[in-house]
C-alpha positions as CSV (number, residue, x, y, z in Angstrom):
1,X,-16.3,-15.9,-4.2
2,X,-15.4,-16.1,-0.6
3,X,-15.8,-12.5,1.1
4,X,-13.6,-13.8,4.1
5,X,-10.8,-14.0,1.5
6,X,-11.6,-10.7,-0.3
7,X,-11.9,-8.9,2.8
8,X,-8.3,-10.8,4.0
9,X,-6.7,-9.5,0.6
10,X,-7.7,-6.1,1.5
11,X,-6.9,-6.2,5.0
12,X,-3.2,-7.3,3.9
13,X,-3.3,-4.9,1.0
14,X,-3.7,-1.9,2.7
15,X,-0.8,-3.2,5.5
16,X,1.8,-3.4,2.8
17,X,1.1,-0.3,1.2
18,X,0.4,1.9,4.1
19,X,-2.8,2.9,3.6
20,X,-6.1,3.5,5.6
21,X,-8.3,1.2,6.7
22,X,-10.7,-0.3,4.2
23,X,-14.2,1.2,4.9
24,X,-17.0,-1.3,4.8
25,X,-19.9,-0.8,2.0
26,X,-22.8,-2.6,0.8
27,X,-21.1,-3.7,-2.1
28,X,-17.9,-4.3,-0.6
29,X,-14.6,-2.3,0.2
30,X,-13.6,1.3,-0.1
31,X,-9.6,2.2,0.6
32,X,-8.1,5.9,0.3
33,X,-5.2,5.6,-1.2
34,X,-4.4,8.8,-1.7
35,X,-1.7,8.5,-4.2
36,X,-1.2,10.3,-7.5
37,X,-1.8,7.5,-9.6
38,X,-4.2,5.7,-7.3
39,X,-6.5,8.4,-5.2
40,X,-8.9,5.2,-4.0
41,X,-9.6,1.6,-4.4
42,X,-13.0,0.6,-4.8
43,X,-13.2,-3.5,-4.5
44,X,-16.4,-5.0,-5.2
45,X,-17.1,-8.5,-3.9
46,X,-20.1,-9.0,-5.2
47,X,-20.2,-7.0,-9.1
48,X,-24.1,-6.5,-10.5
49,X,-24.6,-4.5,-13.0
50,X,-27.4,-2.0,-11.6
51,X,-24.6,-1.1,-8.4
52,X,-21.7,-1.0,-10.6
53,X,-23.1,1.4,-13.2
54,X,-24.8,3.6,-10.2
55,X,-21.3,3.7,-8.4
56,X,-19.3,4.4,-11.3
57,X,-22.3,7.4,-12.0
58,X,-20.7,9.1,-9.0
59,X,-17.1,8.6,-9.4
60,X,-15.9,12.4,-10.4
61,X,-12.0,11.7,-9.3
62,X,-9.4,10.7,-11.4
63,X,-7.7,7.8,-10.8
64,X,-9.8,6.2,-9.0
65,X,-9.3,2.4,-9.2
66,X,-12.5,-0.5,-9.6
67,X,-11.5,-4.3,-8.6
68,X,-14.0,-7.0,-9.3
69,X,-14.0,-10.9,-8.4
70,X,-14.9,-11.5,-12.3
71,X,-13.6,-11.5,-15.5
72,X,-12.9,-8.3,-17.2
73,X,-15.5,-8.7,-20.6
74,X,-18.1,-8.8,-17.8
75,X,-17.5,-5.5,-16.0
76,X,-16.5,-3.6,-19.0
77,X,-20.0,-3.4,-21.1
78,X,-21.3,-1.4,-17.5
79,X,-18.5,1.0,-17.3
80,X,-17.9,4.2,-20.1
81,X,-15.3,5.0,-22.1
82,X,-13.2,6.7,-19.3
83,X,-12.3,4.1,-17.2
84,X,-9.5,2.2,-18.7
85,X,-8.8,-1.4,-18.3
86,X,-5.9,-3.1,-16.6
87,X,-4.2,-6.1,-17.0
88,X,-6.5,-9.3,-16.4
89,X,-5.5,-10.9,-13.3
90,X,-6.3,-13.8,-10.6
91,X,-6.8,-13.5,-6.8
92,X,-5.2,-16.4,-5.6
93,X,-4.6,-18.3,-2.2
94,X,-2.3,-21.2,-0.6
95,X,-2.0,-22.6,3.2
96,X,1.4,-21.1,4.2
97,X,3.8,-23.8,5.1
98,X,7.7,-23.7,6.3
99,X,9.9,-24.5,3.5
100,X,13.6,-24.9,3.1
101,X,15.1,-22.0,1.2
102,X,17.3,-22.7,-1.6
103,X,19.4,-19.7,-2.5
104,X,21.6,-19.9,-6.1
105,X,24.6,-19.2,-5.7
106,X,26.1,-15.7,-6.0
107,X,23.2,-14.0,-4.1
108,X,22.5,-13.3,-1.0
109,X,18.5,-12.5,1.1
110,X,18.0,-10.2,3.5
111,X,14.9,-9.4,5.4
112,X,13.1,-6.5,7.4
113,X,10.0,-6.1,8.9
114,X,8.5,-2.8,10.2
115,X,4.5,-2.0,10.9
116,X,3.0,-5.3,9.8
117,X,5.2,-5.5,6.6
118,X,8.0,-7.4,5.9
119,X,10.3,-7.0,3.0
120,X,12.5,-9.8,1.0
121,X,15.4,-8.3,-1.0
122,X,17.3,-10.7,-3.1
123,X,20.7,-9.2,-3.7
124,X,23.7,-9.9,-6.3
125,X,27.6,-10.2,-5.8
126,X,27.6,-6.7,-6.3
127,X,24.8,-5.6,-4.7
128,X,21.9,-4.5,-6.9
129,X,18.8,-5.8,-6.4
130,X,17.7,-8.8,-8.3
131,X,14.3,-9.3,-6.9
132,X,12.6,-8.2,-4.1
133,X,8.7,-8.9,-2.5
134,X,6.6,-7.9,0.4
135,X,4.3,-9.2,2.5
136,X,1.4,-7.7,4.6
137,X,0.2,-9.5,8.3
138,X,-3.5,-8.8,9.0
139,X,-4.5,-11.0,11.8
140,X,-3.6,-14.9,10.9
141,X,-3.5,-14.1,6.6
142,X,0.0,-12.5,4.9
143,X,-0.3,-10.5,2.0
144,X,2.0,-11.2,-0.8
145,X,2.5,-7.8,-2.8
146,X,5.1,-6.3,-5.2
147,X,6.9,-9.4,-6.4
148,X,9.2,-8.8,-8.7
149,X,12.5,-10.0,-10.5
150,X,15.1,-7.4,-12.6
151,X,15.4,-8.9,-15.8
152,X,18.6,-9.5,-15.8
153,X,18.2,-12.0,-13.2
154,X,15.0,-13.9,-14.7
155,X,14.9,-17.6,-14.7
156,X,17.0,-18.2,-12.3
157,X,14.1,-19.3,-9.2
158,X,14.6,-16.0,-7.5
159,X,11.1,-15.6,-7.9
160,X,11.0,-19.1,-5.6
161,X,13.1,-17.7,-3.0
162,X,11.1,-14.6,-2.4
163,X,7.7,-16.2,-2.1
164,X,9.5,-19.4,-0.3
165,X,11.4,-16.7,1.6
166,X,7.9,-14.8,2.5
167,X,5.4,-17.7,3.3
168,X,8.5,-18.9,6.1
169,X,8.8,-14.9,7.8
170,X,4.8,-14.7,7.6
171,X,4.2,-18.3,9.3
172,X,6.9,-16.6,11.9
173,X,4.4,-13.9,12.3
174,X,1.3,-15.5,13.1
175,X,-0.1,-16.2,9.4
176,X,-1.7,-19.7,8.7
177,X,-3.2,-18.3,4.9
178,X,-1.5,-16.5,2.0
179,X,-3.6,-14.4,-0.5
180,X,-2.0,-12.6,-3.6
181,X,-3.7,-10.5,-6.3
182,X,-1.5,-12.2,-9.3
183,X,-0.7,-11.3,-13.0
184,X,-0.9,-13.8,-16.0
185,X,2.7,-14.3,-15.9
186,X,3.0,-14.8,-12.3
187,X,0.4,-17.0,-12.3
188,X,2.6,-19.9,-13.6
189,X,4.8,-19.5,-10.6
190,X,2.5,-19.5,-7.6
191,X,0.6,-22.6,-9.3
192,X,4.1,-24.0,-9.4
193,X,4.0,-23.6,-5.3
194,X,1.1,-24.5,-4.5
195,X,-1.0,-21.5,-4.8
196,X,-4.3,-22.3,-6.0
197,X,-7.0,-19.3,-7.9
198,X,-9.9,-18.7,-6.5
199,X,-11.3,-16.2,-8.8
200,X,-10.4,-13.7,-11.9
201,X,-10.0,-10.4,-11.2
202,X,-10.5,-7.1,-12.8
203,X,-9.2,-4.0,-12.9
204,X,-10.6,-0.8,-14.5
205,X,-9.0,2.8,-13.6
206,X,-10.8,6.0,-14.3
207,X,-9.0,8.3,-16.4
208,X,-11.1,10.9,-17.7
């Protein structure tokens, strides 16, 4: 696992949501979040057992949240039974090229970008929201975060046109490399464009 591209994902991560700056450990990445469901983010780039089990030892605060670059049955034997687990998941990259933009018809995309973030809305005749994504710049890498697509309006390559939509503002911005933290479903997509996993990635929360 590349710690240029871990540290890239949460350099971009804590653009998009706002954060502070990640704080530099020996075992890898500490962000205060500060949110009610998320107080910090502890990402590990390198998991052993003996430092995950002694940094979980300390952890007093609800919801804080672990990330590992590994598969979820290995972290879970070291943690107790207070830290939940979330959904499996992939970190995943792609070299950002400029791609045409095919919109279906009867929606429209807007775009707006404010303090290193810029935000994709994909909009409907009458003018809900039908999917939206963001991504964060940090230096030459754009962070693709909160994708999503309403239900109504699944299966229709919205998806397409807000990562298509993304990579071409990013590239605008200075970005050469896109990273993403993606879910099983999503995964099928981002393969589908090019995106290519570079490791599993779990999540645990502790909820006491």
């Amino acid at each position: 696992m590349s710690r240029e591209l871990a540290a890239g994902w949460v350099d971009g991560w804590v653009v998009s949501r706002g954060t502070s700056s990640p704080a530099a450990t020996p075992w890898g990445l500490r962000v205060q979040v500060g949110m009610p469901r998320q107080y910090a983010r502890y990402v590990m780039v390198e998991a052993r057992e003996q430092i995950v089990r002694d940094l979980v030892s300390r952890v007093r605060t609800p919801s804080v949240w672990l990330k590992a670059f590994v598969e979820p049955s290995v972290l879970k034997p070291w943690l107790t039974p207070a830290w939940s687990e979330d959904a499996p998941a992939y970190l995943m990259a792609t070299d950002l090229n400029a791609e045409r933009v095919s919109v279906p018809g009867g929606y429209s995309v807007d775009s707006v970008s404010c303090d290193g973030v810029i935000r994709v809305v994909v909009s409907s005749v009458d003018g809900s929201i039908a999917a939206k994504g963001q991504v964060g710049i940090a230096g030459d890498r754009g962070v693709v975060d909160q994708v999503s697509t309403e239900p109504a309006h699944q299966r229709r390559g919205l998806g397409t046109v807000v990562l298509r939509s993304l990579a071409n503002l990013a590239i605008e911005a200075g970005a050469g490399t896109g990273i993403l933290g993606a879910t099983v479903e999503g995964r099928a997509l981002y393969e589908s464009l090019g995106w290519k996993v570079h490791a599993p990635l779990a999540g645990f929360v502790y909820q006491p």
